[in-house]
NUVONU-978289 format. One line per field, with one value per residue (C-alpha): residue number from 1; x, y, z. Coordinates in Angstrom, 1 decimal. Layout:
BEGIN
k [NUM:...]
x [X:...]
y [Y:...]
z [Z:...]
This chain:
BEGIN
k [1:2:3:4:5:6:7:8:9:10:11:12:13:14:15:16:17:18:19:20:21:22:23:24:25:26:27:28:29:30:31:32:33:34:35:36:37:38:39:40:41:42:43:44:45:46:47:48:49:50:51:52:53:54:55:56:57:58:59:60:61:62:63:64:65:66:67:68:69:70:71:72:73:74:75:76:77:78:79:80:81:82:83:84:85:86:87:88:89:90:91:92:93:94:95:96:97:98:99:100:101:102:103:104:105:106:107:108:109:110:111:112:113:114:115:116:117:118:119:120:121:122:123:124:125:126:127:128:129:130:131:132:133:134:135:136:137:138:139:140:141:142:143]
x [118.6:115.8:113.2:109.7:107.2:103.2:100.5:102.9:100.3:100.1:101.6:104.7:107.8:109.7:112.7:110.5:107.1:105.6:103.3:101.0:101.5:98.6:98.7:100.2:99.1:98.3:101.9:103.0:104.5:103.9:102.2:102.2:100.0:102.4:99.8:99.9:96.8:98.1:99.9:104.0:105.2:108.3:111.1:110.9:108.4:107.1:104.1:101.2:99.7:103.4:104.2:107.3:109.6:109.9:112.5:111.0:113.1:110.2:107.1:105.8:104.2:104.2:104.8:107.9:110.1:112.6:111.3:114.6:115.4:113.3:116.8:117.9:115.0:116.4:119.8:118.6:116.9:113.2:111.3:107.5:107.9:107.2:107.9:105.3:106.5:104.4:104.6:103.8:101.2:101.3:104.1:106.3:104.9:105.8:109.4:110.6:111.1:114.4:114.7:113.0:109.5:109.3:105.7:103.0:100.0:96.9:93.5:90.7:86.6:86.9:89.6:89.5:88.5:91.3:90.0:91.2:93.6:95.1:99.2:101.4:104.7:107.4:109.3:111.8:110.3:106.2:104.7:101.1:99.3:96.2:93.9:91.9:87.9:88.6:90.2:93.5:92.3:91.3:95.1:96.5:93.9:95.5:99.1]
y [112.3:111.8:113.8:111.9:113.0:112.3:113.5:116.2:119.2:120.2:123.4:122.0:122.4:119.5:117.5:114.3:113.1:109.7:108.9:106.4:106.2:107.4:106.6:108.4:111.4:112.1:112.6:109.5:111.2:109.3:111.1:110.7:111.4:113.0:114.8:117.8:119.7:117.9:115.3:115.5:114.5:111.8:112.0:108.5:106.1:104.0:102.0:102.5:101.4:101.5:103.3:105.4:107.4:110.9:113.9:116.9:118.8:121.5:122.2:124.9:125.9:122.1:119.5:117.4:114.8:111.8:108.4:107.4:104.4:105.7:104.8:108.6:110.0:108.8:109.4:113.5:112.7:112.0:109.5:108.3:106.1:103.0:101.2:99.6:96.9:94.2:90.8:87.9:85.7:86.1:83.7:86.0:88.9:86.7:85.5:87.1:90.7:92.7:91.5:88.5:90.1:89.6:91.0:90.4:91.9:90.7:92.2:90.1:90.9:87.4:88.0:90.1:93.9:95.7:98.0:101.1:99.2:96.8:97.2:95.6:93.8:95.2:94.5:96.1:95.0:95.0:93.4:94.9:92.5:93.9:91.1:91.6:91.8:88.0:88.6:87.2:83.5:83.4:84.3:82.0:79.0:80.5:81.1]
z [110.2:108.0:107.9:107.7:104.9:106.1:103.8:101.9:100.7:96.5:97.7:99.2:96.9:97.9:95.7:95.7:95.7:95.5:92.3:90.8:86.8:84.4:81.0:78.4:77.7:73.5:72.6:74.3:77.5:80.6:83.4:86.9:89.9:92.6:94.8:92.7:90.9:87.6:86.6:86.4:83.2:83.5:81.4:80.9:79.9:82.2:82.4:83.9:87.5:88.3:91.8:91.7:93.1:91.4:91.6:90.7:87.9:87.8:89.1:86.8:84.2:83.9:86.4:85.1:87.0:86.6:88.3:90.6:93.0:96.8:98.0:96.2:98.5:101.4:100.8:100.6:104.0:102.6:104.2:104.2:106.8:105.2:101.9:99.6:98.0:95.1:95.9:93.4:96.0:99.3:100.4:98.3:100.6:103.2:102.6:99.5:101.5:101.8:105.6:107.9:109.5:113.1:113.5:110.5:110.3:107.9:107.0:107.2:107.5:109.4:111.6:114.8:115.5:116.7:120.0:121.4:123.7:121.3:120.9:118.5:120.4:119.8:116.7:114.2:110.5:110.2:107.5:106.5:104.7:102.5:101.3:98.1:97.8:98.4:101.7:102.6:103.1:99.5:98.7:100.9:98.9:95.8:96.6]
C-alpha cells in the first residue's frame, strides 16, 4: 500500500517532502523549498534549481533534511502520484524514460481545447509533456 501525498499542508509533519533548491544561504548551506514557512537546510550541498527528494531529520527550530533517491519515499509508503523527471530535448522526454509510454500527452496554445467530456484511453504509463514559452513545436524544430 502506498499512501498518496496531494498538496501536503506546512503543518503536516510528515518523513518526506518534495523541494526545489535555493541557493546557499551566507554560510554556504544549501537550502531548500519543501512547502514549509522556511527553507530546510540540506545536509549536503546540492545545486540549485535542482528538485529533490528530502527526509526530514527535523523540523524545528530549524527546518533540516537529507536529499535521498524518491525510491526511499516510496519504499516508507509515500507517494505523489507522479514522477517528474528532466529530459535533455524532447525526443529524450520521449524515448529515454524508465518505461515505453503508451499514452502521450503535449501542451500546445495551437493544439486542441480539451472540454468537459474529453477522456484519456486507457493506458498504464502517461507522459505529460510541458512545452516552453515557445510551445512544444518549437522543441520538436530544435530537438
Amino acid at each position: 500500500y502506498q499512501r498518496r501525498v496531494h498538496g501536503m499542508r506546512a503543518t503536516e509533519i510528515v518523513p518526506y517532502r518534495e523541494g526545489l533548491v535555493l541557493a546557499p544561504d551566507a554560510n554556504g548551506t544549501s537550502l531548500a523549498n519543501v512547502g514549509l514557512d522556511r527553507p530546510c537546510e540540506l545536509t549536503q550541498e546540492v545545486q540549485a534549481d535542482v528538485r529533490v527528494t528530502v527526509r526530514m531529520d527535523r523540523y524545528a527550530p530549524t527546518p533540516r533534511g537529507t536529499v535521498v533517491s524518491p525510491a526511499e519515499a516510496r519504499a516508507h509508503g509515500l507517494y505523489w502520484g507522479y514522477d517528474v523527471r528532466p529530459a535533455c530535448g524532447l525526443s529524450a522526454a520521449l524515448n529515454d524514460g524508465p518505461h515505453p509510454y503508451d499514452c502521450v500527452v503535449g501542451t500546445s496554445e495551437r493544439g486542441e481545447e480539451i472540454t468537459r467530456d474529453f477522456s484519456l484511453p486507457p493506458h498504464k504509463h502517461l507522459l505529460i509533456v510541458l512545452g516552453g514559452q515557445h510551445g512544444l513545436e518549437h522543441s520538436a524544430r530544435r530537438d
